[in-house]
N, C-alpha and C positions, 0 to 999 in steps of 0.2 A: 397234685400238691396237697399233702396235708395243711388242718388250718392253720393261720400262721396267727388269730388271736390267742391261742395257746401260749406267745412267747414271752408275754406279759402279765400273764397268770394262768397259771399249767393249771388241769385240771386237782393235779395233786394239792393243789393251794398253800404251798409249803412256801414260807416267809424265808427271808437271809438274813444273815446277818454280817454286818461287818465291825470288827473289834478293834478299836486304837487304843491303845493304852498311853498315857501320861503320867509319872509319878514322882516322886522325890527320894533319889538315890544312887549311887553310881562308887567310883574309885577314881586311880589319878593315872597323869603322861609321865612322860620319862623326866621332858621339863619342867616338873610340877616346884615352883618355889611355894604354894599354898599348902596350910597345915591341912589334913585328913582327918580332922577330926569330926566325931559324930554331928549329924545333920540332922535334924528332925524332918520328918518327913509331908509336914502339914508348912512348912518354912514355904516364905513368898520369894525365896531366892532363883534368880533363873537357872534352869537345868546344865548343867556342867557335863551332865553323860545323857545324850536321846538313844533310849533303847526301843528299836523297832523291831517287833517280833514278828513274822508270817508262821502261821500256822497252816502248814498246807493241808488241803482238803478239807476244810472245813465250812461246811457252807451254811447258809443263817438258816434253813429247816433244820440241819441237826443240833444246831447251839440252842435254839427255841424247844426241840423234842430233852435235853441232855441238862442243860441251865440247874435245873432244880436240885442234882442232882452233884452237880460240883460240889467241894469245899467252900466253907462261907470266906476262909483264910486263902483259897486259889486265886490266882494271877486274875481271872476272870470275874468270878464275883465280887472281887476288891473293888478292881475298877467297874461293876455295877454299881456299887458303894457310894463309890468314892468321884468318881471320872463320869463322861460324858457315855452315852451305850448307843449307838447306831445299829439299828437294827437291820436294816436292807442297804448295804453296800452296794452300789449296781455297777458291773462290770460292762464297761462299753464299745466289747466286741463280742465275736461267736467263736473263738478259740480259743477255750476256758482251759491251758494247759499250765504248766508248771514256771515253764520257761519265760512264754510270753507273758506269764501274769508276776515272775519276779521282775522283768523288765518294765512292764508298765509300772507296778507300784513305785519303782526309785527313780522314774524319769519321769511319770503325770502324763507316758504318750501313750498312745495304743503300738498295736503290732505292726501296723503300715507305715509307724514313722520311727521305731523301734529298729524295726528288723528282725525282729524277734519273733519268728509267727508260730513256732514249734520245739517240740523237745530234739525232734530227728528230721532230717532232711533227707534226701536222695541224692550219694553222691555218685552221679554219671562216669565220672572218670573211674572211680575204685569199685564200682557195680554193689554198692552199699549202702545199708543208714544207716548215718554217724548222727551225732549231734551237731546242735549247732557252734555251741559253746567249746566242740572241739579245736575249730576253725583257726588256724594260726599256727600250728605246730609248739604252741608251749608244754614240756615232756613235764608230766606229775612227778615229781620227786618222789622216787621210789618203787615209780609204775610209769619205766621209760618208752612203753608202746602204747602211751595213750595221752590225751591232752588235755588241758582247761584253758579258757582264759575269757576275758567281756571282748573279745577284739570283734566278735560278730553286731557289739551293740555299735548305731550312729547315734546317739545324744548320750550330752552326760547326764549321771545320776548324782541323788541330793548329795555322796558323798564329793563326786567330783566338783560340785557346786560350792560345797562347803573347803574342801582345798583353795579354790579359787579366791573364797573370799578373805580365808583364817591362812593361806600356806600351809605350810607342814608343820605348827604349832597347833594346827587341828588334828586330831587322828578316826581316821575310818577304819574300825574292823568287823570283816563279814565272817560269819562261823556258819555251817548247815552239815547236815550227813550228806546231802545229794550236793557233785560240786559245782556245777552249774548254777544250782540257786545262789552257794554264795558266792559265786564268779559276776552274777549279775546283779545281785543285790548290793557288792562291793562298788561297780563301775569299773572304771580305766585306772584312776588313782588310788585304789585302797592301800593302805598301809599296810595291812594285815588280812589276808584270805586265807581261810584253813575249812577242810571237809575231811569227813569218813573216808576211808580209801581202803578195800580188802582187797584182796592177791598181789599183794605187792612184791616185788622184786624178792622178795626173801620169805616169802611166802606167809608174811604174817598179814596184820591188821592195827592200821591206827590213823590218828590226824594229820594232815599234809596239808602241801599245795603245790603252784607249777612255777616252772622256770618264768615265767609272764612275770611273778611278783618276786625271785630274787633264789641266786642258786643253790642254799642249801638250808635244812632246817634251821632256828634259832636253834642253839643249845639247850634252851630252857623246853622247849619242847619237843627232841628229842627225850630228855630225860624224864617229863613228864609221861610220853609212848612208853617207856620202858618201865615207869613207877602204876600206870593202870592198863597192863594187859585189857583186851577186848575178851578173851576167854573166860578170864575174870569175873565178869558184867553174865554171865550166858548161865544164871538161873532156870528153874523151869519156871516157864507163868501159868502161873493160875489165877481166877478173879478173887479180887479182895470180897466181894459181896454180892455171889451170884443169884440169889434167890430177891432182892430187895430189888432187883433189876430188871428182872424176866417179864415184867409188865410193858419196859420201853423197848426192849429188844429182841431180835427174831429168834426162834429155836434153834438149834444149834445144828439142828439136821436139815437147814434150811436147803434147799437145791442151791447150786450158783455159787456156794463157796471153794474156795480152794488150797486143794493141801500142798502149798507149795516148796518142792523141793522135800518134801518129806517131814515138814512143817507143823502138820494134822491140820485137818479141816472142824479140828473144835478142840473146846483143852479138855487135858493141859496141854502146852508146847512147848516140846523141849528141844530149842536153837541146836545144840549139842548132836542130837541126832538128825539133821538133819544133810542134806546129801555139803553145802555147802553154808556150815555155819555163820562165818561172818559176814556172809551174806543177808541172811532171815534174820539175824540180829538186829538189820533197819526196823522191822518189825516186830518190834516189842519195845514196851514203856521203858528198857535201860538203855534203848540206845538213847533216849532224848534226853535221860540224864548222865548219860554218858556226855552229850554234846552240850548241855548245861555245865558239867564239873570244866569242861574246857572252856568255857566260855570264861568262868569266873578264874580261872588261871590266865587267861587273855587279861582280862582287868586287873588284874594284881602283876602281873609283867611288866605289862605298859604303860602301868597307874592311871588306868582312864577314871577323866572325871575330876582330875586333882589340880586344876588350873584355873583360870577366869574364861579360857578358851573352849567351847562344847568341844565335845568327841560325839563320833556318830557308832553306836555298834548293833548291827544289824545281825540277829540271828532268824534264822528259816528253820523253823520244827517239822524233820520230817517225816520224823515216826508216824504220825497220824493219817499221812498220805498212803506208807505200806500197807499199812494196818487196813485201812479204808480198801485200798486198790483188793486186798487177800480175802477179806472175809466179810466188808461190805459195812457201811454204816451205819446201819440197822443190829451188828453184831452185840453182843455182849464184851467181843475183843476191843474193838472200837470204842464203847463206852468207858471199860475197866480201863484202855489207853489214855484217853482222855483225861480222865480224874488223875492221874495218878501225873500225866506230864503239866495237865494244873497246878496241881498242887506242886509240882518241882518249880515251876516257874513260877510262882507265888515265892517257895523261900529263896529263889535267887535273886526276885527282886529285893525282897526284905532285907539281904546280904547288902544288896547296892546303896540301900534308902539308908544304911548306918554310915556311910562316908562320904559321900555327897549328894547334892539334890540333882535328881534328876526327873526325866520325862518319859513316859516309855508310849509307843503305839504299837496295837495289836491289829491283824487282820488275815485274810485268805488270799490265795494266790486264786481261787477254784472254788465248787460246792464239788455234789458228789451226784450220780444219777443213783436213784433207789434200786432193790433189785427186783428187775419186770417178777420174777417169779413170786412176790409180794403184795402185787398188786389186784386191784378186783376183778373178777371174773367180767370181759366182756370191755376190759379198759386197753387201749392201745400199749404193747412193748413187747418186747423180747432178746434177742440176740442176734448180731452178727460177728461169724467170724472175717477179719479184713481179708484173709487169701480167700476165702468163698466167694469175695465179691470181684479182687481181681480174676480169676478163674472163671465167675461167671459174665464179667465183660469182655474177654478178651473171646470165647465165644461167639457173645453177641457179635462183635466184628468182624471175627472169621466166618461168621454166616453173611454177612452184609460183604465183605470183601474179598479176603481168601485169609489162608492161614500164615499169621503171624506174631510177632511180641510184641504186644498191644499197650500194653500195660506192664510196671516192674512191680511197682509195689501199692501199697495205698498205709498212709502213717500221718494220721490225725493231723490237720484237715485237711491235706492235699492227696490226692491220687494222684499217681506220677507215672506218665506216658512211657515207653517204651520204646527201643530203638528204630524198631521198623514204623512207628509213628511220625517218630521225630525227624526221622529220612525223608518220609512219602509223605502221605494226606493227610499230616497234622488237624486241622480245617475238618477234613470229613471221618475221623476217627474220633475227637471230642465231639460233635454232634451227635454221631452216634450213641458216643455214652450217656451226652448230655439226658439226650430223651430216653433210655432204658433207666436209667437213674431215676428221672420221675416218676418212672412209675414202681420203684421197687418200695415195698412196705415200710423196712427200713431207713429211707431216706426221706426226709422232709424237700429237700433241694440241694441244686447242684451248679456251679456256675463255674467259667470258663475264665481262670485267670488272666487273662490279658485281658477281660474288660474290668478290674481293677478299679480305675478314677472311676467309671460310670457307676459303679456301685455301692462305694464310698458317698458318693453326693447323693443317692438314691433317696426319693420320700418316702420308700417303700422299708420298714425298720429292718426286715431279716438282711434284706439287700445291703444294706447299710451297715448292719454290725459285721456282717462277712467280708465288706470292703474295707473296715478297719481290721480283719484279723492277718491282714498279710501285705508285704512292701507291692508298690508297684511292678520293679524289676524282676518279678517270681514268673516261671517262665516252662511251660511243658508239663503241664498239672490240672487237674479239677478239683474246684473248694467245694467238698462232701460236706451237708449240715446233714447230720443222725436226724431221724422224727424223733416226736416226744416217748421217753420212754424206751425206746433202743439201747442197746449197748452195743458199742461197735469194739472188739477186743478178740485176740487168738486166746487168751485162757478166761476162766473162770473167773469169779469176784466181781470188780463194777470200776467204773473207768469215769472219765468226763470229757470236755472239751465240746459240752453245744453252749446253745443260745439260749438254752430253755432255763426256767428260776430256779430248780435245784441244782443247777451250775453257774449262774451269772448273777448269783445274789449272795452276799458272804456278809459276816457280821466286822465289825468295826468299836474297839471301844477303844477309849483313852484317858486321861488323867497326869496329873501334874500342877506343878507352881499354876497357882489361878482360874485351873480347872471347877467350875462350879459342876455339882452333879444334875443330871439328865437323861432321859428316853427320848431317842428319837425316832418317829413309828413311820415317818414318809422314806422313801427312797433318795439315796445321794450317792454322787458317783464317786466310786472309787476311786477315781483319779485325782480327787483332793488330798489324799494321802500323802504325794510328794509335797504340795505345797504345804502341808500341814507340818512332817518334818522339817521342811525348810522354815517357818514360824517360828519353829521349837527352836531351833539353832540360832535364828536371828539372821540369818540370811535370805539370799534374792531367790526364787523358783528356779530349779533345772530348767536350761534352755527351751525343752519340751514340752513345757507347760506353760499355760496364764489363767489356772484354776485358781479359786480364793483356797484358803486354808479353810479348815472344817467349824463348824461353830465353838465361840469360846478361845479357840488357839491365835493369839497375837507373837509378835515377834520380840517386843522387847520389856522390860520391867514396870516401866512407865504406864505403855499399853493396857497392864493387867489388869489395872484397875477396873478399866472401861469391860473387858469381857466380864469381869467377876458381876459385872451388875448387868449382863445380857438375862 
């Protein structure tokens, strides 16, 4: 076993951060009898629209390396301005993925009481991984061989809360490019889910969602698919300002990056030439203002924000995740990304704060792991590929037993046993792996899903954060923790989902109605995030939570007063 005080402060010493934003500005509902007129944005009035943004993969070492660097007028350094700034977000499990981390943020639970422990699962019957968020058979509109829907989530989220409490004179809408995050960021009740969707039945590219939320497009967003082409959007990128940068970020010849799909492994990049355009399009700065310009046609549709009643509208930015996953967060791609879906989401709030007052929070789903090839001569990391590691367990057993399918797959954080496993010596084929697992360089540790509850209540923290990253009913798998510094990944670039602080530490900032401004330098767990939207709303905490709300945030106008003078 490598050390395991590494998990509380990596040798790298890299801080997180976690970003809520809070602000004053929004639009109206369909029921709106309230005038739309301009709102100032310093107004003590309660937030009428909570805009919660995820920024995926952004974790509080790169917001601290990048900060200075923003627009003073971007989403981000506003709310340093203006709003409260949490620096170390702490995520409180060891499956820092996508999935699991939009589901904890709108429910306040971890992945053991979620459901939610992954992006892919293993599925036994179809001899595949799918998602989780496929689960349910609800068909994409427009891409009928394929699914979305929350039906894998068990708790409701702050929007389903907020239903509960406001009916459907509340509205919930989730927007993201990836559709899973806004499948889970929406809940069971959202009014409105819509994502990125390429190859679709007609071979084009544009905004959807699935039969789960209602059988066919609005009309108003059909025509908007038709009024902004995705071909449209597909510029070559080049950085606004690449020599002013070249101090924060890696060479461009760095080892470890990757030319995906035909992509280039440094710029320019041009989407256009690549093998699968509307694909690589996730990754670049127009796809997140591409999914910004929808957003704000979302608000002006549905006139969010234009009643006495909060709307909840929850966007997930995922451009920064590609970008991050292709060329690493050390990049100059990843920086030039950054600034530039700042600064978009800066004037989309600004758009919001002229029609009503609202509240916005920002934060991370994930951090990001650095690339070992970056690191100092003599410091622990590197790479694995996952078939390497099944290939080389399924070995080990064949020498310990005879030969057979040992293993199917292994897809962040589970390894998943194999047929001739799961017939015979269940029992004596995880042990086997168990202890070759510890000793591989790669691996920090490794634990046998069916002791689940014992690790969960564990004094022991790693034991502990791994027992919250997965339900107890998870069954015929081993929970893989990478060591410090690994990348566990089949291609190039940089990945996440440990325990370790450039994955489990994400920034947090916020602002809005009564928001006094702030630093705050200790650690807080991300899980006050839901109750913190639920405050903004004025409603009661998702069922899966009994976290307070984050400092400063009260629930109703009255209240304000009292935070303003914390």
């Amino acid at each position: 076993m490598h050390s395991q005080s590494m998990l509380i402060r990596s040798r790298l010493g890299y801080t997180f951060l976690v970003v809520i934003l809070l602000g004053c500005g929004a639009a109206a509902s369909p029921r709106s009898t309230t005038s739309s007129s301009s709102v100032s944005a310093s107004s003590d009035l309660p937030a009428r629209l909570v805009v919660s943004v995820v920024l995926d993969q952004l974790g509080s070492w790169a917001l601290d390396r990048y900060l200075p660097f923003l627009d003073e007028d971007g989403a981000i350094r506003t709310t340093v301005a203006r709003g409260r700034y949490i620096k170390r977000g702490e995520i409180q499990y060891a499956a820092t993925l996508t999935s699991p981390g939009h589901a904890a943020i709108y429910t306040g639970a971890p992945p053991s009481k979620t459901g939610v422990f992954a992006n892919k699962r293993w599925n036994y019957e179809r001899g595949k991984l799918e998602y989780l968020a496929a689960q349910g058979g609800h068909a994409i509109l427009g891409a009928s061989s394929r699914s979305i829907s929350p039906d894998v989530l068990r708790l409701e989220t702050v929007g389903d809360a907020l239903h509960e409490a406001r009916g459907r004179d509340a509205q919930v809408v989730s927007l993201s490019i990836k559709g899973y995050a806004a499948a889970l960021s929406g809940g069971r009740t959202a009014d409105l889910v819509l994502w990125y969707q390429y190859g679709l039945d007609d071979g084009g590219a544009g905004m959807t969602t699935s039969r789960y939320y209602r059988e066919q497009l609005p009309p108003w967003l059909q025509a908007w698919n038709k009024a902004h082409p995705v071909r449209a959007r597909m510029d070559v990128w080049t950085p606004q300002d690449p020599t002013a940068h070249a101090a924060v970020t890696a060479p461009p010849d760095t080892p470890g990056r990757w030319n995906w799909q035909g992509f280039g492994s440094s710029f320019p990049h041009d989407p256009k030439k690549a093998e699968v355009p509307e694909e690589v399009f996730s990754a670049t700065p127009a796809s997140s203002e591409y999914l910004l310009d929808a957003a704000w046609e979302c608000v002006q549709q549905r006139r969010l924000g234009q009643d006495d009643i909060p709307d909840l509208l929850a966007i997930s930015i995922s451009g920064t995740d590609y970008v991050g996953h292709v060329f690493g967060v050390e990049s100059l791609e990843y920086l030039d990304n950054l600034i530039r879906v700042d600064r978009a989401l800066g004037a989309f709030l600004r758009q919001l704060e002229q029609t009503t007052s609202i509240a916005v929070l920002m934060t991370s789903d994930h951090g990001s792991i650095p690339f070992p090839e970056l690191r100092e001569k003599g410091t622990p990391g590197g790479r694995l590929a996952r078939r390497d590691l099944v290939d080389h367990l399924d070995k080990v057993v064949d020498k310990a037993l005879n030969a057979g399918d040992w293993f199917v797959a292994y897809e962040p954080p589970l390894l998943y046993l194999g047929p001739d496993a799961l017939a015979g010596p269940e029992a004596r084929v995880k042990e086997i792996a168990l202890e070759e697992l510890q000793r591989h360089p790669a691996v920090e540790a490794a634990f046998d899903v069916a002791t689940q509850a014992k690790l969960e209540a564990s004094q022991n923290e790693l034991e502990r954060l791994a027992g919250k990253s997965f339900p107890p009913d998870v069954s015929g798998a081993i929970f893989v923790v990478p060591a410090n510094g690994y990348i566990h990944r089949h291609d190039p670039g940089t990945t996440h989902g440990t325990p370790w602080d450039y994955d489990r530490y994400v920034p947090i900032l916020y602002r809005g109605p009564g928001i006094t401004p702030s630093v705050h330098e200790r650690p807080v767990g991300r899980a006050r995030v839901a109750a913190t939207l639920s405050a903004m709303l004025s409603i009661r905490n998702p069922a899966g939570t009994t976290e307070a709300p984050l400092p400063g945030v009260v629930s109703s106008a009255q209240d304000r007063r009292v935070a303003a003078s914390r």
